[in-house]
C-alpha positions in Angstrom: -11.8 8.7 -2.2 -8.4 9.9 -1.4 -8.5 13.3 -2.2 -9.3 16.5 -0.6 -12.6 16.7 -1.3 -13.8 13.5 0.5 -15.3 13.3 3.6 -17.4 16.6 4.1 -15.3 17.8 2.2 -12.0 18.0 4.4 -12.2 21.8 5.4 -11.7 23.3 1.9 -14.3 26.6 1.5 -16.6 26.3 -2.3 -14.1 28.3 -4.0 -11.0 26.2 -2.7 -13.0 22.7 -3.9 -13.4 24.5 -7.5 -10.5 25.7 -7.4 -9.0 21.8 -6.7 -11.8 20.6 -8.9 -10.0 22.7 -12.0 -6.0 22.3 -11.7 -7.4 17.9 -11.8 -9.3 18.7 -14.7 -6.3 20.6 -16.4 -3.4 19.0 -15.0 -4.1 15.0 -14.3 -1.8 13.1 -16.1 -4.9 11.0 -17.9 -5.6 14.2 -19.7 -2.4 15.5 -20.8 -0.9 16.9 -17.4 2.5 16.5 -16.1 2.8 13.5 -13.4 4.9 15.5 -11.1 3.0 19.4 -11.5 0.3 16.8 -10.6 1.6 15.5 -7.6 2.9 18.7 -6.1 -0.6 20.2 -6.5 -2.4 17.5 -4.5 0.3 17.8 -1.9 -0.7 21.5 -1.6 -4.2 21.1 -1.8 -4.0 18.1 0.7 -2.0 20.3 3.1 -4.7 23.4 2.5 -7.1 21.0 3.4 -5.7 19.6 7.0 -4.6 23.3 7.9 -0.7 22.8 7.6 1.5 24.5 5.6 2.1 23.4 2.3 5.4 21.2 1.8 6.8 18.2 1.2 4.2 15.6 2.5 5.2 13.0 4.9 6.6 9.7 3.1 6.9 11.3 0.0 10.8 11.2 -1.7 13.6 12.4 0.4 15.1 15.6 0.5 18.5 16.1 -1.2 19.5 17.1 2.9 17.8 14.2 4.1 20.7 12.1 6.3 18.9 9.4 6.9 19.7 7.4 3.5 23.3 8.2 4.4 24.2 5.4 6.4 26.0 2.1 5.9 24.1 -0.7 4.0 24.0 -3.8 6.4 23.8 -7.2 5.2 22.1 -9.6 6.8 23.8 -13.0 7.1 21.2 -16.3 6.3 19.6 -18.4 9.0 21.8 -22.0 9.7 20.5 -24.5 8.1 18.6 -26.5 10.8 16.4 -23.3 10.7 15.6 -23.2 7.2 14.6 -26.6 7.2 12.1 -26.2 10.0 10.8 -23.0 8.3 10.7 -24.8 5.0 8.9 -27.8 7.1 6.5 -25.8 8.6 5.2 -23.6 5.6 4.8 -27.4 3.6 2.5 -28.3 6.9 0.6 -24.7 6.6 0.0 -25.3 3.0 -1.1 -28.2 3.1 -3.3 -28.1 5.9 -4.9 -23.9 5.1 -5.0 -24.0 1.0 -5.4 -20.9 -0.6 -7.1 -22.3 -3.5 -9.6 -25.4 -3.4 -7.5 -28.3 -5.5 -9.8 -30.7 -6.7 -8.3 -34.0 -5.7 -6.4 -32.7 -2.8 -6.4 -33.9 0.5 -8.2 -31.6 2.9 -8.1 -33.1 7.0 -11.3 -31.0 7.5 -13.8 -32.5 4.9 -14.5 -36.5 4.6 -12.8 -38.9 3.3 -14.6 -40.8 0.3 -16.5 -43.0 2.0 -16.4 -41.9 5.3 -19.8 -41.2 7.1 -20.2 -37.7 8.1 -21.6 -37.2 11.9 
C-alpha cells in the first residue's frame, strides 16, 4: 500500500488515520469524489504523515513559476547510418538468441537439435 496509513502506520496519531480514513471514503473518485480534491488531500495527508509541511509534493505538475520548462526544445539529430545498421544487427542477434516468448519451431542454440544426443 501507498498511502499513509501503511507501514505502522507512517506517524499519523488514531484520530489523524480516521480522519484520512473518511475524506477516501467521501472523496475517492470511485465513489463520486473529485480526482483533483482527491489528489490534493493525499498530498496533505502524505506530507502530515512524513512531518513536512503540506505543499505541492515533489514530481507532482509544475508550478505556473516553475522555469525549468522554459527553456529551448533541443532536437536530437539521428545516428549515421553504419550505426543503425549495427544496432539494428545486434538487437536481430539478441532476439534471436534471448526470446521473450517460447516459439514453437524456433531455433533455440541452447536446447538440442532433433536428433542430437543430449550429454
Amino acid at each position: 500500500m501507498d498511502g499513509p496509513g501503511s507501514g505502522g502506520h507512517a506517524g499519523l496519531t488514531p484520530e489523524q488515520r480516521s480522519a484520512y480514513r473518511a475524506f477516501v471514503r467521501t472523496h475517492h473518485p470511485d465513489r463520486g469524489g473529485d480526482p483533483e480534491v482527491f489528489r490534493a488531500g493525499l498530498a496533505r495527508f502524505r506530507a502530515l504523515s512524513e512531518g513536512r509541511p503540506a505543499g505541492p509534493a515533489p514530481g507532482r505538475a509544475p508550478t505556473a513559476d516553475d522555469r525549468r520548462y522554459d527553456a529551448p526544445i533541443e532536437i536530437v539529430p539521428d545516428l549515421p547510418l553504419p550505426t543503425r545498421v549495427l544496432v539494428a544487427l545486434i538487437r536481430t542477434i539478441r532476439r534471436r538468441t534471448h526470446p521473450r516468448v517460447d516459439r514453437p519451431g524456433w531455433f533455440d542454440p541452447r536446447s538440442p537439435r532433433p536428433g542430437e544426443d543430449t550429454p
